[in-house]
N, C-alpha and C positions, 0 to 999 in steps of 0.2 A: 498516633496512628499515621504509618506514610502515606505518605501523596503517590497513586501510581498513574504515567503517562505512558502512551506510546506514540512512539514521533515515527510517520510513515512515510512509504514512497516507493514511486514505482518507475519504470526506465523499458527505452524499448527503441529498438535499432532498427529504423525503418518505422512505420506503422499503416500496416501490421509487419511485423518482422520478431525477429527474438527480442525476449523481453526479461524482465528482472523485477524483482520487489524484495523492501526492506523493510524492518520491525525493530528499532531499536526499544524496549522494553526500560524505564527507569520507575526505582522507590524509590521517593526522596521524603526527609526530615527537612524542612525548611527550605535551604539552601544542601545541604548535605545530602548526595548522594548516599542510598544503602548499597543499591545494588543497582547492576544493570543486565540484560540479556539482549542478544543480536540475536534476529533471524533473518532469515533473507532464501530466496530460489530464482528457478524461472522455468523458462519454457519455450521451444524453436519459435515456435510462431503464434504472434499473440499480437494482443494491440496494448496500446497507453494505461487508456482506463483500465480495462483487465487487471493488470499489474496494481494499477492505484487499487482497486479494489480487493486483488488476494491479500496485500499488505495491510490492510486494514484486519479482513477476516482472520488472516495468521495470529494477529496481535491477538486481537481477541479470544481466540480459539485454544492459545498457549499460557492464558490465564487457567489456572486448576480449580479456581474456587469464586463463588459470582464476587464480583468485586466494583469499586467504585473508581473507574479509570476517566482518564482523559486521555481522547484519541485526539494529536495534531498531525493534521496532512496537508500537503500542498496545491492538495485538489481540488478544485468549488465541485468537479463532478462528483465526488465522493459525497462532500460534506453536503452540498444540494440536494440530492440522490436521496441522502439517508436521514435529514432531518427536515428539507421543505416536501420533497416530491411521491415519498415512497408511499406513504397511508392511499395518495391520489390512482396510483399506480394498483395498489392492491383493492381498492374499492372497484377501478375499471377495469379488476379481472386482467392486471399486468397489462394494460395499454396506454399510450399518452394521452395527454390533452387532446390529442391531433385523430385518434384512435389507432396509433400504430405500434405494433410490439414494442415492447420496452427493452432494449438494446441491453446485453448482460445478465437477462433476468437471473439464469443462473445463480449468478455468482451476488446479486443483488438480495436474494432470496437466500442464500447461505450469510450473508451480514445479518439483515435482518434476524435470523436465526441466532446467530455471534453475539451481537449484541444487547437480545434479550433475556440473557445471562446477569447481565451485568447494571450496571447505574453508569452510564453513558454519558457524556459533555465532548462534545466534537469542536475541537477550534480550527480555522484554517489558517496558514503561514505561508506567505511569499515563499515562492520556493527558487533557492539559487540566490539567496539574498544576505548568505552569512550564518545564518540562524545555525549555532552549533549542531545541534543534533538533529533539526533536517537536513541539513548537509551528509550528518552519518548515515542517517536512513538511503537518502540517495545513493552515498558510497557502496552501501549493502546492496541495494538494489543492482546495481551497476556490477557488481559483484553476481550475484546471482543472474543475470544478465550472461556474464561472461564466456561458462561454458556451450551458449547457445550461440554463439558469434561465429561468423566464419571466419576461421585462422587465414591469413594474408597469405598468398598465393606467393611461393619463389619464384622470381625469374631467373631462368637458365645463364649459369655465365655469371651472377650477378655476384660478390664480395660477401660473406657472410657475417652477421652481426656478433662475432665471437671476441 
């Protein structure tokens, strides 16, 4: 039976500003690769977390059948979020410890949803530190990022990059 993971990440220019998420999708046999799938988007304006969080929900969401995955992200906010803080959050009626709106719920509350599909193990992974395939995830994320950026402005007069 493979092993399936999803290695995520999220990117965001400014924050809040335009932002990007990635899903890179792996089955693996042992060490063997079966298969892989990228997903990735984004969005004008958004913040950090957002992104760490659609990339997770995507992952999840683009499985077809309940399955036994392992989500790695580079987020503690994620991985915090969704296996120390959330039961506390939905016992207090979506509010903190502190009693203040829980920041995302949204998109916290479609995870939640995500993930009770499935047979879940969340790891978290330095992110920016090598680690092949969060690096991909980033790349995608940054990718989907992309078309929400603002294209660098000509100056007049100036020598064209051709």
């Amino acid at each position: 039976m493979p092993e399936l993971f999803a290695y995520t990440d999220g990117a965001c220019s400014g924050n809040p500003g335009p932002g990007g998420w990635g899903a890179l999708l792996v089955a693996r046999n042992g060490n063997d690769v079966l298969r892989e799938r990228e997903l990735n988007g984004g969005e004008p304006q958004t913040t950090n977390n957002r992104m760490e969080l659609l990339a997770a929900i995507h992952a999840l969401e683009a499985l077809g059948k309940p399955s036994t995955i392992t989500v790695v992200t580079d987020s503690a906010y994620v991985k915090g979020g969704i296996t120390e803080w959330i039961e506390g959050w939905k016992r207090r009626g979506w509010k903190t410890s502190t009693k203040k709106p829980v920041k995302n719920e949204d998109l916290w509350r479609r995870l939640d949803d995500a993930q009770a599909r499935h047979d879940v193990t969340w790891e978290w992974v330095k992110g920016h530190a090598g680690h092949p395939e969060n690096e991909r995830a980033d790349a995608l994320a940054r990718a989907g990022m992309a078309p929400f950026k603002p294209k660098p402005k000509k100056v007049k007069g100036a020598p064209s990059k051709t």
